[in-house]
MDTraj code that builds the backbone (N, CA, C; nanometers):
import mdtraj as md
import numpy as np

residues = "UNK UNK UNK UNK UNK UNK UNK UNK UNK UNK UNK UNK UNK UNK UNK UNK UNK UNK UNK UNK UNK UNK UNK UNK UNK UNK UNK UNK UNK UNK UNK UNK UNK UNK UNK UNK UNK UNK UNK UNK UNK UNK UNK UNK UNK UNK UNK UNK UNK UNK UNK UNK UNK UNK UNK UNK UNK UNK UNK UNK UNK UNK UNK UNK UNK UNK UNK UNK UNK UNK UNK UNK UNK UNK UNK UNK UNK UNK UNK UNK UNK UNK UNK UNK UNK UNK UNK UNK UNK UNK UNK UNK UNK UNK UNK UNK UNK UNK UNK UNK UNK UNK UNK UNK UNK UNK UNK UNK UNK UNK UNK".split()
xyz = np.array([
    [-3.9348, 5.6723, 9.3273],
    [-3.8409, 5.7803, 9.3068],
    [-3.8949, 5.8737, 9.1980],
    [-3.9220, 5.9935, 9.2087],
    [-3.9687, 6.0825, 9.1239],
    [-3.8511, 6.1291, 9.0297],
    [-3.9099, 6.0841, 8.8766],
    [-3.7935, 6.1054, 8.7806],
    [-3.7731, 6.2328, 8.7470],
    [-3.6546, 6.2649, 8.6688],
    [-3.6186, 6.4056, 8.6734],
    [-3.6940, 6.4488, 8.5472],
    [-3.7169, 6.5463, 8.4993],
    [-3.7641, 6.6284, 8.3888],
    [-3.6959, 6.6111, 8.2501],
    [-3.7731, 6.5258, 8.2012],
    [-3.7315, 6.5068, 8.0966],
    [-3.6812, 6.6098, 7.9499],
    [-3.5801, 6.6316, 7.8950],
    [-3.5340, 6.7236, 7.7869],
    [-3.5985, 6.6577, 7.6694],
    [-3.6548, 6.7367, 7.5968],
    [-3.7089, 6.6626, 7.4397],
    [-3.5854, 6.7096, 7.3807],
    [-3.5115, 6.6237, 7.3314],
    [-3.4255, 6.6142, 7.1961],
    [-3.4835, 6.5642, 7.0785],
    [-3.5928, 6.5339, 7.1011],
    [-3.6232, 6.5189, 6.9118],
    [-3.7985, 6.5467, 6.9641],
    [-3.8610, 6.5497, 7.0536],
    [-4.0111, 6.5685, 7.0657],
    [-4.0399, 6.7274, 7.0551],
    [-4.1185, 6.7795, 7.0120],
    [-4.2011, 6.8811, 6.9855],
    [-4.3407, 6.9066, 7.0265],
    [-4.3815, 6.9897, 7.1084],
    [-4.5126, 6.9362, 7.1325],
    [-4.6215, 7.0384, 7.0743],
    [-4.7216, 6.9607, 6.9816],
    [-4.8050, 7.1194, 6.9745],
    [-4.9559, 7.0781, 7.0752],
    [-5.0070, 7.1619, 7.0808],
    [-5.1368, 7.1621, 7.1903],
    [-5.2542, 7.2255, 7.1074],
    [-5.3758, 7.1412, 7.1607],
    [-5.4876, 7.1960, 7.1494],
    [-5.5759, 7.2028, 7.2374],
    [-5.6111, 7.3123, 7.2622],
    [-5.7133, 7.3399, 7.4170],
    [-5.8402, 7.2969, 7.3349],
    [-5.9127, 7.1971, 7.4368],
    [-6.0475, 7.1127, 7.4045],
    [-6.1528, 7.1898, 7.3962],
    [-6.1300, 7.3511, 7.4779],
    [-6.2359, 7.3933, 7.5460],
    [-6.3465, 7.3776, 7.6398],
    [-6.3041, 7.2603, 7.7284],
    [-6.3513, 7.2362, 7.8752],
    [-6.2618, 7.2261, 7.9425],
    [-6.1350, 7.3200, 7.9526],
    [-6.0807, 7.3081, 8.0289],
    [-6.0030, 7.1771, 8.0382],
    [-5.9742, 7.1004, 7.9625],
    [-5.8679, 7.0100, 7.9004],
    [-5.8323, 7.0311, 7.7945],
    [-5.7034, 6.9609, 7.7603],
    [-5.6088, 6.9689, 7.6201],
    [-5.5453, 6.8523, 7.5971],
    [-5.5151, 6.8970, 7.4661],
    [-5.4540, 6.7474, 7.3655],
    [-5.3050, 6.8172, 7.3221],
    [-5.2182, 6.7286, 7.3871],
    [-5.0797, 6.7564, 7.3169],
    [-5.0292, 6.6786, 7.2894],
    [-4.9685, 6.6724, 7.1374],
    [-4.9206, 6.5835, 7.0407],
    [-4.7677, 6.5800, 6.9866],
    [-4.6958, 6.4646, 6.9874],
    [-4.5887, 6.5359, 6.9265],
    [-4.4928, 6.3952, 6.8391],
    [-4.4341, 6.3984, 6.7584],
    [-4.4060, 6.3312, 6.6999],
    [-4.2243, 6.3042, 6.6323],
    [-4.1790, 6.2135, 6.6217],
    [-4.0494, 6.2267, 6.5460],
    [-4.0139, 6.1302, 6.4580],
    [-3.9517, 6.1549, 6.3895],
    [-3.9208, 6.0823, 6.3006],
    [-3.7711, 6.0309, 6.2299],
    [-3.7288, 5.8520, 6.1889],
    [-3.5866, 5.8920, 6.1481],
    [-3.5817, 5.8054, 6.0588],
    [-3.4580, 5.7697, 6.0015],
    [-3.4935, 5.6447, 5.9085],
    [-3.5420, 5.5350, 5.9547],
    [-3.5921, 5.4204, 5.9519],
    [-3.6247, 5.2988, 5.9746],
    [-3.4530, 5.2158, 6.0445],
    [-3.4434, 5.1223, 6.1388],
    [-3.3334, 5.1023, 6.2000],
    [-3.2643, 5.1739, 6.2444],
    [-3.2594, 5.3381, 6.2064],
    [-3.1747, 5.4307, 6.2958],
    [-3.1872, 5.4005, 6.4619],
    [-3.0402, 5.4521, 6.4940],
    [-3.0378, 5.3720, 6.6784],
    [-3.1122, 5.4968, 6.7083],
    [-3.1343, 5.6047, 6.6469],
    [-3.1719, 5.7435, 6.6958],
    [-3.3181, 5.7006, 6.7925],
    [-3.4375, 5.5737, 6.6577],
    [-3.5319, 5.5933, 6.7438],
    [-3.5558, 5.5638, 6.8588],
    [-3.4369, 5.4479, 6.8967],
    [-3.4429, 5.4292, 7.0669],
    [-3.4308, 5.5394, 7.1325],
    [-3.3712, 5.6224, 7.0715],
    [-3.3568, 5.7402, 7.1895],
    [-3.5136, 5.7985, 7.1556],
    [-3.5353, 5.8062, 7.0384],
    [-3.6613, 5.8689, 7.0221],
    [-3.7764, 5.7949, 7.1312],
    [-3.7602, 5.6544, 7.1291],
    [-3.8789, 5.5920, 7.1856],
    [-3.8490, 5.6203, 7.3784],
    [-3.6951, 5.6172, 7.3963],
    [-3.6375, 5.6370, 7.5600],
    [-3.7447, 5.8063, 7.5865],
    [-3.7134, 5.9143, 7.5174],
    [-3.7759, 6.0259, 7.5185],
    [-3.9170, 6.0379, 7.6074],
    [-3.9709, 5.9566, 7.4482],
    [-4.1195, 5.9256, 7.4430],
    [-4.1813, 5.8569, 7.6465],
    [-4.1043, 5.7849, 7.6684],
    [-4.1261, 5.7135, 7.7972],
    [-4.0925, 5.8225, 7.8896],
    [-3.9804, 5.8745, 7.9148],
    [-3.9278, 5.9811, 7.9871],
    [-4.0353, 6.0500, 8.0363],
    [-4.0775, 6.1450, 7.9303],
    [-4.2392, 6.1892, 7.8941],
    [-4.3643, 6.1431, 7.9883],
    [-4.3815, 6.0131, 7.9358],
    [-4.4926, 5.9985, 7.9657],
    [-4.4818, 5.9225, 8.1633],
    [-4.3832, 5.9555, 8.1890],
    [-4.3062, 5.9121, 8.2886],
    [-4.3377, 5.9972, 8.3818],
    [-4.2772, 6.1451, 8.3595],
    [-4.2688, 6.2513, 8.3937],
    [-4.4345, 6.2844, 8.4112],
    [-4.5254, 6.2962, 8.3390],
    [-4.6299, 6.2919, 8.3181],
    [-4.7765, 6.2377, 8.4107],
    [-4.7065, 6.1159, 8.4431],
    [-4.7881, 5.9996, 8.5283],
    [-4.7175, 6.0880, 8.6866],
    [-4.6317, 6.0896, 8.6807],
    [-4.6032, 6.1532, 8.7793],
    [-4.6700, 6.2849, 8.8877],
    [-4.6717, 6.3312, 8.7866],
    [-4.7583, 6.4316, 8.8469],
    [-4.9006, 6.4504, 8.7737],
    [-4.9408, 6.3384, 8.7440],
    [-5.0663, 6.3172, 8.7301],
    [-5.2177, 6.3763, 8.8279],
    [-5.2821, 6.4293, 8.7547],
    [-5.4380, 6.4892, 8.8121],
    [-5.4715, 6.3798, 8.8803],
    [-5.4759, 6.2536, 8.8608],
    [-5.5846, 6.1648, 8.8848],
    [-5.5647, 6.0043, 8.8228],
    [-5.6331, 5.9590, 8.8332],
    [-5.6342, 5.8241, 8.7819],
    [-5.6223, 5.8095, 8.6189],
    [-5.5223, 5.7368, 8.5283],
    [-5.4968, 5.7233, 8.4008],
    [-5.6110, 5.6460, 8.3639],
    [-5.6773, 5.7213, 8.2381],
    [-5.7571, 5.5990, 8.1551],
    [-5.8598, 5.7335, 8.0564],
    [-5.8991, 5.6661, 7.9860],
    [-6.0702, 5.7712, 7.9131],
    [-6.1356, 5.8952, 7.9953],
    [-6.0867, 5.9563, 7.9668],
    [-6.2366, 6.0751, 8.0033],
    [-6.3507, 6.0391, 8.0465],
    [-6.4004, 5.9423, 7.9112],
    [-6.5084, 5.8864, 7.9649],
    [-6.5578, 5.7831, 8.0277],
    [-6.4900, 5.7450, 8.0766],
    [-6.4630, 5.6017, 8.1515],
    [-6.3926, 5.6344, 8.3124],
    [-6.3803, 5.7854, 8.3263],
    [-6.3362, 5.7939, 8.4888],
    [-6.1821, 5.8866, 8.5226],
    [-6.0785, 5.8451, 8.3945],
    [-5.9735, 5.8896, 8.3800],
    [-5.9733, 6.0065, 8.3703],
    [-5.8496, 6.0908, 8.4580],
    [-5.8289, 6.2465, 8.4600],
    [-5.7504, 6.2608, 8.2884],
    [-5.6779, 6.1492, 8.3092],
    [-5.5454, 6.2166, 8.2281],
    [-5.5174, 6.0793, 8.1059],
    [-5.4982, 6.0784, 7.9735],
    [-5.4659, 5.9774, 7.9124],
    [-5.3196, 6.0040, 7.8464],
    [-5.3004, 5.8846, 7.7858],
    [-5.1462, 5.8246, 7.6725],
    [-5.1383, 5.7684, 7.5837],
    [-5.1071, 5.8305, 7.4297],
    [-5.1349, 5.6789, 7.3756],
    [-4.9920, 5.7164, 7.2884],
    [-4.9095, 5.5768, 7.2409],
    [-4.8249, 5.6156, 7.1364],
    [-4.7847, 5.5232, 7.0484],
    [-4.8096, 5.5424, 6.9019],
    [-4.8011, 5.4900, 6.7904],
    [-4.6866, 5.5027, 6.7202],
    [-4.6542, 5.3928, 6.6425],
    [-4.5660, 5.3983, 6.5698],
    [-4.6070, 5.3635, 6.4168],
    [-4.5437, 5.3956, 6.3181],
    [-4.5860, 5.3716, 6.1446],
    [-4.4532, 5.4176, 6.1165],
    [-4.4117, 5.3120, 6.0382],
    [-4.3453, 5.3044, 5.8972],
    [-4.3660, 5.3205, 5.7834],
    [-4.3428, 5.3903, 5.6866],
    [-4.3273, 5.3763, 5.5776],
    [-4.2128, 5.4734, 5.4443],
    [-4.2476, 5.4229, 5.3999],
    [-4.0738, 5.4412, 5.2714],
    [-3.9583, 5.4636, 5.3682],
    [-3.9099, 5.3523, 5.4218],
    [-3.7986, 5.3641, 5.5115],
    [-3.7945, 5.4410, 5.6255],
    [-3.9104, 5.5618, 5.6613],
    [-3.9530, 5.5901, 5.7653],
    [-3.9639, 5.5243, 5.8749],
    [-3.9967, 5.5983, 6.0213],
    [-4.0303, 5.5260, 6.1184],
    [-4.0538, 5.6447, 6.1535],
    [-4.2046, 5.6760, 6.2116],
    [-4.2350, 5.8012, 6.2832],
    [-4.3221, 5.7304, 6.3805],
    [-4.2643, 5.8049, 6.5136],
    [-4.2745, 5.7946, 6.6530],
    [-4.4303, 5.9185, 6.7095],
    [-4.4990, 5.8674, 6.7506],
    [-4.6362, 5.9614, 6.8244],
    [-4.6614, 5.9786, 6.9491],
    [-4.6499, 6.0525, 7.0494],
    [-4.6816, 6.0506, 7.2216],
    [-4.7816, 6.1183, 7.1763],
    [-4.9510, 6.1154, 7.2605],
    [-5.0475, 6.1902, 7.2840],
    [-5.0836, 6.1924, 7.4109],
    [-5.0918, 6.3209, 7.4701],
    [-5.1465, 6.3018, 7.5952],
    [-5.2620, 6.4195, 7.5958],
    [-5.3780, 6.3895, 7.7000],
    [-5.4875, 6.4123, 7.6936],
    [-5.5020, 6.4496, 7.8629],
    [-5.5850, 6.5399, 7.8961],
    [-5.6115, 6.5674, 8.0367],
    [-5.6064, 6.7478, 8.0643],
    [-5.6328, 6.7364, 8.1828],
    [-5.6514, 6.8885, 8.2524],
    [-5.5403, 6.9883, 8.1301],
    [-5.5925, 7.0888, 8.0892],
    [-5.4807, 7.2083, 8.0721],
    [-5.4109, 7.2333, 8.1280],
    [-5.4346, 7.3064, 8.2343],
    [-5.2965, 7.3554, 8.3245],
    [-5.1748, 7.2382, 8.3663],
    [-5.2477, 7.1255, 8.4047],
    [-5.1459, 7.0089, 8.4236],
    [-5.1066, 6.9124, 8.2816],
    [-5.1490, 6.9595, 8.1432],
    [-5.0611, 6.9204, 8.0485],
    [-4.9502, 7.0635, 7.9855],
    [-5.0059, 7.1960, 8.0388],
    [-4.9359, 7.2756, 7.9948],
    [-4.8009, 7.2848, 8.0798],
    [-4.7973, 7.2312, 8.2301],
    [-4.7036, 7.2442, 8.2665],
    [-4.6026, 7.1065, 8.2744],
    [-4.6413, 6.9761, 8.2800],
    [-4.5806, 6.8927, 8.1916],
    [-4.4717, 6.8894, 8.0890],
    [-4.5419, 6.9824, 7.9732],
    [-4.4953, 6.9703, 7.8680],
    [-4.3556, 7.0807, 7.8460],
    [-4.4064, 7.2035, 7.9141],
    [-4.3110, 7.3005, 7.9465],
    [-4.2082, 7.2826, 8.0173],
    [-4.1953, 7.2098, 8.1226],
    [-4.0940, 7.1406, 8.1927],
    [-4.0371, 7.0542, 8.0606],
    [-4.0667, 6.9974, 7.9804],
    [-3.9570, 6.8906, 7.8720],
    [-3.9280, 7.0124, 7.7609],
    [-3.9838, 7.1017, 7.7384],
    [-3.9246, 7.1498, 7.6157],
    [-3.7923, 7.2690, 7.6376],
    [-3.7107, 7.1899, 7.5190],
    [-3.6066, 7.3078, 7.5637],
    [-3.5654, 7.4394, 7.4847],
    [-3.5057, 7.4953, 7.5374],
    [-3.5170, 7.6648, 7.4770],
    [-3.4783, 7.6201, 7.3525],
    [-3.5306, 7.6785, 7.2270],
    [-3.4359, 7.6652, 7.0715],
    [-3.5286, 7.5657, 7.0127],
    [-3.6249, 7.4857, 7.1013],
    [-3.6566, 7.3919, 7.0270],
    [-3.5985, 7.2600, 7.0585],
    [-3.6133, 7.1698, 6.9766],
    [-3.5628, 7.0185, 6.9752],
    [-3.4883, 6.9917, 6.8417],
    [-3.4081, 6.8758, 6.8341],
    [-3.3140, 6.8654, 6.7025],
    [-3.4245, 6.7863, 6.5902],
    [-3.3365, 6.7965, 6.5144],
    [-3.4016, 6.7324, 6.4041],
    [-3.4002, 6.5549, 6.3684],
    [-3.4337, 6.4967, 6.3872],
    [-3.4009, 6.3375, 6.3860],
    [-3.4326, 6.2889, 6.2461],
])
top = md.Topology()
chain = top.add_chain()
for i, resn in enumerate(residues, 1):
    res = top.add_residue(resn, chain, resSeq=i)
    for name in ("N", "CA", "C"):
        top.add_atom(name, md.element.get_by_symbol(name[0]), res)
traj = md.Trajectory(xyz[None], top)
């Protein structure tokens, strides 16, 4: 079942074109440590990368290893923090339109 388009409520994405015609878009959130917020933050994060795989170029994995399109997402704590990381990696045009489909007008809230 092809999932619906995910809304970023707390993701932001900024981009960097690689200059071969791929890009890196990054985005991150953050809340206190135990806030229920980051489940939603982490539900987001999946949504995303959900949405993503979906209409995927090609096979997931390394650039250099065969993969059109990659994912990676980290988490770190510290001073009561908890900041949340999605990266995705692959073709431009198919991370620019990805990402444009989740972002919503105004921006995203603040977590």
């Amino acid at each position: 079942m092809r999932p619906a388009p995910p809304v970023c409520e707390y993701l932001s994405f900024d981009a960097v074109d690689n200059g071969d015609d791929t890009g890196t878009w990054e985005a991150m959130a953050s809340a206190p440590s135990g806030d229920p917020r980051l489940g939603r933050i982490l539900a987001e994060i999946h949504a995303v990368l959900a949405w993503a795989g979906w209409h995927a170029p090609g096979p997931r994995g390394p650039m250099e290893e065969g993969g059109e399109w990659d994912a990676h997402i980290a988490e770190d704590s510290q001073d009561g923090w908890t900041t949340m990381t999605l990266t995705l990696t692959g073709p431009w045009v198919w991370g620019e339109q990805c990402i444009t489909c989740c972002q919503p007008m105004g921006g995203p809230g603040v977590a």
